[in-house]
C-alpha positions in Angstrom: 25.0 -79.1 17.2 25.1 -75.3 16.3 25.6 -76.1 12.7 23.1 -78.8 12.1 20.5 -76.6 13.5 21.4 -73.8 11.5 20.9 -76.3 8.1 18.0 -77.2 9.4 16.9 -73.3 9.8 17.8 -73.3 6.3 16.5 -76.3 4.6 13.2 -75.5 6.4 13.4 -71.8 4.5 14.2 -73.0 1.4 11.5 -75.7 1.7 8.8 -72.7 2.5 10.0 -71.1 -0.4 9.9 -73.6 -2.9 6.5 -72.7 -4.3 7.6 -69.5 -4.4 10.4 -70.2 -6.3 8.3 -71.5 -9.1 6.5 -68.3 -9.4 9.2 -66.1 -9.0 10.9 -68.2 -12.1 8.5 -66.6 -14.4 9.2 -63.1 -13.6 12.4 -60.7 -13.8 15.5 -62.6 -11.5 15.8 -59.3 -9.4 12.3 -60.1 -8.0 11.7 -60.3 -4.3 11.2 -64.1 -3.8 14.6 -64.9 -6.2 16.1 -62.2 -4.0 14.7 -64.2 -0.9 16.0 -67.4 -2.1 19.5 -65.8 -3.0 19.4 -64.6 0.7 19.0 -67.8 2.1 21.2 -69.9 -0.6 24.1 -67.4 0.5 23.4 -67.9 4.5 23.5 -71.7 3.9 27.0 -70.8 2.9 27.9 -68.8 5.7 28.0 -65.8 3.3 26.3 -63.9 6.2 26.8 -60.0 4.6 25.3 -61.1 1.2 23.1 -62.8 2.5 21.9 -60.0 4.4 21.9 -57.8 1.6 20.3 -59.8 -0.8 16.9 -59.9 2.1 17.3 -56.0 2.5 17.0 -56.0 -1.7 14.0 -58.2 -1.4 12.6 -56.4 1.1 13.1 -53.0 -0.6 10.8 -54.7 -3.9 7.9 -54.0 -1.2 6.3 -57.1 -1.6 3.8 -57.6 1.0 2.9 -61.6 1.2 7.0 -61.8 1.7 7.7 -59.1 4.0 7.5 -61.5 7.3 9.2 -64.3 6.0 11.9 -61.7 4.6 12.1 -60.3 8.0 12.4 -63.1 10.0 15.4 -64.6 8.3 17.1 -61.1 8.2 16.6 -61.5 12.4 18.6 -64.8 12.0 20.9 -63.8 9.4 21.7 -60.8 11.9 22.2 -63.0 15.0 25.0 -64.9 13.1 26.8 -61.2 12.3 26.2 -60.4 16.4 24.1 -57.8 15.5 21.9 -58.1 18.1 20.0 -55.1 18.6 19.4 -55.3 15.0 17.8 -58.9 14.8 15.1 -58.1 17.5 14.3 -55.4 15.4 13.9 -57.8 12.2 12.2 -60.6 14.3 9.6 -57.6 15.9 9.2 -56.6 12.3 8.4 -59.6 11.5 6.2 -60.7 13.9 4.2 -57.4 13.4 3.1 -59.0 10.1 -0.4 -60.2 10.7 -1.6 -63.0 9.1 -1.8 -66.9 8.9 2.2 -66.7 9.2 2.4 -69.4 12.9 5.7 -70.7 11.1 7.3 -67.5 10.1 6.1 -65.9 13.9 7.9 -69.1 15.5 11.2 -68.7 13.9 10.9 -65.0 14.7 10.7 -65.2 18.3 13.2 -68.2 18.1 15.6 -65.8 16.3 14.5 -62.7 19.0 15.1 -65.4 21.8 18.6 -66.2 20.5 19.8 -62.6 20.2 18.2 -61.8 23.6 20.2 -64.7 25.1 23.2 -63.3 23.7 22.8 -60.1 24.9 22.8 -61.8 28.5 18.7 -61.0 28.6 17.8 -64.4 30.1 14.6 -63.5 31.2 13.0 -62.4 28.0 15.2 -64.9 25.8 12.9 -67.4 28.2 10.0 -65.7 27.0 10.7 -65.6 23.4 11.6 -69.3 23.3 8.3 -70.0 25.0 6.2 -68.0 22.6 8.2 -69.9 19.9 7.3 -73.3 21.3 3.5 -72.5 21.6 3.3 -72.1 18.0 5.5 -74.7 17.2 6.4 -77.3 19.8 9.7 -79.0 17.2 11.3 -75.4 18.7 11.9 -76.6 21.7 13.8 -73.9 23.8 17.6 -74.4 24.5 19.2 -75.1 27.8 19.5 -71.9 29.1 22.0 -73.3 32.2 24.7 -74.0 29.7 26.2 -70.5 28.9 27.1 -71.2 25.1 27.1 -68.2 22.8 23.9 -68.0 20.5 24.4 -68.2 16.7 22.0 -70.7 15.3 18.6 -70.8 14.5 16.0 -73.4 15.4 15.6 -76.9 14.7 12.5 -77.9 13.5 11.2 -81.4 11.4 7.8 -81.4 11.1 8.2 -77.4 9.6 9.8 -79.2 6.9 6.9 -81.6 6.0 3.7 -79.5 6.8 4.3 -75.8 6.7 5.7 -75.6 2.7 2.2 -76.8 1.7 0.6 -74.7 3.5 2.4 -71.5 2.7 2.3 -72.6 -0.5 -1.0 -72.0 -1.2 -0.5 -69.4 0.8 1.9 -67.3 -1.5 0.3 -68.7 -4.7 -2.9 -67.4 -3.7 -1.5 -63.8 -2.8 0.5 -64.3 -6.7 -2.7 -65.0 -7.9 -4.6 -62.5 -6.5 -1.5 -59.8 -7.2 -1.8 -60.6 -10.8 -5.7 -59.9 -11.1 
């Protein structure tokens, strides 16, 4: 179960960044959206330390419209290394983004909640998961009575129909309005 909802962590982020992908065709293959993509191709293959490298590179081009989506896959790239203290750091930058970003904030907190539960933090993993759900109720929270080690990130199915639309004309508008 761990692995399908990892791919479906994945397929979701790829599916967001589809749109993106298109744009980023255009310019230099170092830009932060190929970067992004490269981030989340390598993750797919469990190429967790270039994967992670590949979002701090993106992250590092300073694009703004990117920088919570960027974040918030670091947080769940970093829960699959066990670096725990290190994805609630990603998933708080991330959430920090302001914005029209509900998807990107629910992944966050489901990341933050997986790394909290790790750590043994049952409490605040609770609370995570439930801030995840109220912005997206495909997140549902895991069983927290089963003591199973965290290292996957959410399952969601209607992310992967609605949400690349709208973030796509989401991140063409901020291309659009980057290149004027």
């Amino acid at each position: 179960m761990k692995f399908y909802t990892l791919m479906t962590a994945i397929l979701v982020t790829v599916a967001l960044l589809a749109p993106l992908t298109i744009a980023a065709s255009s310019e230099p293959e170092n830009s932060a959206g190929a970067l992004y993509t490269k981030s989340v191709d390598l993750a797919h293959e469990g190429k967790y330390q270039e994967a992670l490298d590949a979002a701090d590179q993106a992250l590092a081009m300073n694009v703004t419209s990117l920088a919570g989506l960027i974040q918030s896959n670091r947080a769940g790239i970093l829960v699959m290394q066990h670096q725990y203290n290190e994805a609630i750091a990603a998933a708080d930058a991330a959430l920090a983004v302001e914005g029209n970003l509900t998807t990107v904030h629910a992944i966050a907190w489901y990341n933050k909640g997986n790394a909290l539960r790790a750590q043994g933090r049952i409490a605040e993993a609770q609370d995570a998961y439930s801030h995840a759900y109220a912005l997206d109720n495909t997140l549902v929270p895991p069983d927290m009575s089963v003591d199973v080690p965290v290292t996957a990130t959410p399952k969601s199915t209607l992310v992967a129909g609605l949400v690349p639309v709208a973030l796509g004309i989401f991140f063409c508008l901020g291309y659009v309005f980057r290149k004027k």
